[in-house]
Kinemage of the C-alpha trace (Angstrom):
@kinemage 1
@onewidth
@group {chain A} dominant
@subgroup {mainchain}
@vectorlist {calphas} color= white
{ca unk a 1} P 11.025 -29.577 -24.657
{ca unk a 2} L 9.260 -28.649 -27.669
{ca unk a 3} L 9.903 -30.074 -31.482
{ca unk a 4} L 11.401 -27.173 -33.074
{ca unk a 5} L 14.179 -26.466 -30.052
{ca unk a 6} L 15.173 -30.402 -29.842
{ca unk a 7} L 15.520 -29.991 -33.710
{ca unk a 8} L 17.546 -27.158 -33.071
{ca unk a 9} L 19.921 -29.094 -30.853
{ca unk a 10} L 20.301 -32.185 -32.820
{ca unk a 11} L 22.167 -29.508 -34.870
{ca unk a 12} L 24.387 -28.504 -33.067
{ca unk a 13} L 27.540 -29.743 -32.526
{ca unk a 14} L 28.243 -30.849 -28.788
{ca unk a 15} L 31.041 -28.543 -28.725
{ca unk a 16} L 28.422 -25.700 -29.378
{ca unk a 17} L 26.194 -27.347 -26.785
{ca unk a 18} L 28.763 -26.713 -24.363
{ca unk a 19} L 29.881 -22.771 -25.059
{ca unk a 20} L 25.906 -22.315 -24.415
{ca unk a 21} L 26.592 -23.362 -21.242
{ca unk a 22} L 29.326 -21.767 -20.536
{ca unk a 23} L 27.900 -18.485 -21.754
{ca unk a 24} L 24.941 -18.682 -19.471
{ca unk a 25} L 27.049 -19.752 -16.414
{ca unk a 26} L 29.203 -16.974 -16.994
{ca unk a 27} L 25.884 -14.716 -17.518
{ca unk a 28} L 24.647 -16.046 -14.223
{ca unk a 29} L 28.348 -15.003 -12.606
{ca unk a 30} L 28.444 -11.724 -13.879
{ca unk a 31} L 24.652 -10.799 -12.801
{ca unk a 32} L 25.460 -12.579 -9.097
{ca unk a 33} L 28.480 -10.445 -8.916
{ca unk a 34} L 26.733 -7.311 -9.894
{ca unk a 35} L 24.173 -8.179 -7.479
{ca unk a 36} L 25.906 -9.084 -4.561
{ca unk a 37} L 27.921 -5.568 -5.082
{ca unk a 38} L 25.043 -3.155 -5.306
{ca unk a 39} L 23.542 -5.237 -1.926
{ca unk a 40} L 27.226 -4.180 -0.299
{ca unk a 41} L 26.789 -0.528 -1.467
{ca unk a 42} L 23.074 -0.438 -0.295
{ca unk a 43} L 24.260 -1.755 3.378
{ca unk a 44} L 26.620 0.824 3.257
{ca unk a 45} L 24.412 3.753 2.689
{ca unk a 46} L 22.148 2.520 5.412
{ca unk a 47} L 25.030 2.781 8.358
{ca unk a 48} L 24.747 6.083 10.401
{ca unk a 49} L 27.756 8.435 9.742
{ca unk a 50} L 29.473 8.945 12.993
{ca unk a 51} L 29.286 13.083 13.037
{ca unk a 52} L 29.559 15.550 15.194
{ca unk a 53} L 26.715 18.203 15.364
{ca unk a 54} L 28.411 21.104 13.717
{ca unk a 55} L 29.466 18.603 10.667
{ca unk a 56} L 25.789 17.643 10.011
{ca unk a 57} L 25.184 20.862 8.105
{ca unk a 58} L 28.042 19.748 5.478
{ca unk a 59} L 26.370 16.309 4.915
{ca unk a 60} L 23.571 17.679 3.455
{ca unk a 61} L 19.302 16.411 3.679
{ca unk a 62} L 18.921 13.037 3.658
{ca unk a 63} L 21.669 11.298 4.900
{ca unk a 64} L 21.595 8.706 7.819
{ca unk a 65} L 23.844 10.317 10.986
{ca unk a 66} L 24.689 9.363 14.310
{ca unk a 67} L 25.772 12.376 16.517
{ca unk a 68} L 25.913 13.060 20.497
{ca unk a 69} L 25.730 15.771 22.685
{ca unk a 70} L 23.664 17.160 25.654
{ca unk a 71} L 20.085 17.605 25.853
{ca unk a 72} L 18.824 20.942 26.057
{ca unk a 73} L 15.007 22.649 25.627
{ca unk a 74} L 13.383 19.078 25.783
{ca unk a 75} L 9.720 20.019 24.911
{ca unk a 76} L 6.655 18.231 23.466
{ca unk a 77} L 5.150 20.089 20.311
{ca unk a 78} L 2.632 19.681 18.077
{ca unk a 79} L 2.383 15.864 18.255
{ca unk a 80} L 6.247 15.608 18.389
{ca unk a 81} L 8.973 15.676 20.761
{ca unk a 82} L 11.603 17.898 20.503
{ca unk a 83} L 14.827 18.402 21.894
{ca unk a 84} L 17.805 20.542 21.278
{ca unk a 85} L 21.351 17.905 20.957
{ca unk a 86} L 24.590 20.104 21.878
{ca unk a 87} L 28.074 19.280 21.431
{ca unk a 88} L 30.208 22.551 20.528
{ca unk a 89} L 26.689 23.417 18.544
{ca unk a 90} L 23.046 22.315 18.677
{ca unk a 91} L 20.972 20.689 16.454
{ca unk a 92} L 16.989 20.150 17.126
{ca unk a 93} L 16.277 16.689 17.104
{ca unk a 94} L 12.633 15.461 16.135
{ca unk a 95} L 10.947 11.987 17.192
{ca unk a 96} L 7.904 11.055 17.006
{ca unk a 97} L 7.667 9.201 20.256
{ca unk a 98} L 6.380 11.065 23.168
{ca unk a 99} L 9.596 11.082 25.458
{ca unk a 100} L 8.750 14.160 27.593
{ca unk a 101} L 8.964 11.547 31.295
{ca unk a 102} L 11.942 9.926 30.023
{ca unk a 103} L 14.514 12.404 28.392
{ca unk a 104} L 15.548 15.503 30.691
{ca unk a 105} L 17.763 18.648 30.278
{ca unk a 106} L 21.162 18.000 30.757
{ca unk a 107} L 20.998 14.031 29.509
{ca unk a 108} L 23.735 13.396 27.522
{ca unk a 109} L 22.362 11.031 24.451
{ca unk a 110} L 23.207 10.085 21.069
{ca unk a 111} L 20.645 10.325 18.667
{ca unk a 112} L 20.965 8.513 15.005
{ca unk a 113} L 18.443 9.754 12.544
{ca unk a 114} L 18.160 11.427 8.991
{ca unk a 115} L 19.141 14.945 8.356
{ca unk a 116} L 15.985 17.129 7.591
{ca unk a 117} L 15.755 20.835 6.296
{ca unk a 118} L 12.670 23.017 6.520
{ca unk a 119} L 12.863 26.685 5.603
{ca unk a 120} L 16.844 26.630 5.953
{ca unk a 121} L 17.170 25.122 9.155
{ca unk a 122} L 18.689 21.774 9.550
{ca unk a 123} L 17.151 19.073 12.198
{ca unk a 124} L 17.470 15.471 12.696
{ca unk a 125} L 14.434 13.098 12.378
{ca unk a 126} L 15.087 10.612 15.377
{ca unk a 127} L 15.427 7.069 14.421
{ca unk a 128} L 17.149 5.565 17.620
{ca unk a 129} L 17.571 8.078 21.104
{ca unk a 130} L 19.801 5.913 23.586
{ca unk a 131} L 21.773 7.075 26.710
{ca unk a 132} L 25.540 7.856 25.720
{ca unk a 133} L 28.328 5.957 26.762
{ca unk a 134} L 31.769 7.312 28.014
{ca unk a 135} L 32.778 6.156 24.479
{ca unk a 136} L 30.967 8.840 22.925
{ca unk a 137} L 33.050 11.839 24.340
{ca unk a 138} L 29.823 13.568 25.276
{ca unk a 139} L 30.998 16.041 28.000
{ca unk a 140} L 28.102 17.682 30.551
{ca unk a 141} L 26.798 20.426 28.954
């Protein structure tokens, strides 16, 4: 500890001493609290919104969606596969692993990506493609 700050403190009173403490523990609380909230809301963004397809178009770009339906039009393009995901509508779904031997036409799958736009029409940009379970209430297509 330098001179000047243990001359400061010889003049305070221990009283003093002690609200500068208390100050900086409650400092600390507040900024852990803060903290440990925005780390709650930023785990929250990141879960998938269970959707169904023709809701997607409502959430808008950008946001993180899990939605199930049929496979329909599977097709490899352009360095991408692409697949069209039908419930009551259809949605193309983009990934940029080469599924072509593995993913057929009439699968049913749920597919969690992020909703993507280009020249007004609305896709999803596969993050996870997995076989759907009953519990998913995909019907064949």
């Amino acid at each position: 500890m330098s001179a000047a700050v243990s001359a400061r403190r010889k003049h305070l009173s221990p009283a003093m001493q002690l609200t500068d403490v208390g100050q900086l523990l409650k400092i600390s609380l507040l900024v852990s609290v803060i903290g440990s909230a925005a780390l709650y809301f930023y785990a929250q963004a990141m879960k998938p919104r269970q959707a169904s397809i023709a809701a997607i178009g409502v959430l808008g770009e950008g946001v993180l969606v899990r939605v199930a339906g049929v496979v329909e039009r599977a097709e490899l393009r352009e360095k991408q596969f692409i697949f069209r995901l039908c419930d009551v509508a259809c949605v193309n779904v983009h990934s940029q692993r080469d599924l072509m031997e593995l993913i057929l036409d009439g699968d049913r799958l749920v597919a969690t990506g992020i909703i993507r736009e280009y020249y007004g029409s609305t896709y999803i940009e596969a993050k996870k493609i997995q076989a759907a379970n009953r519990s998913d209430g995909v019907n064949a297509g």
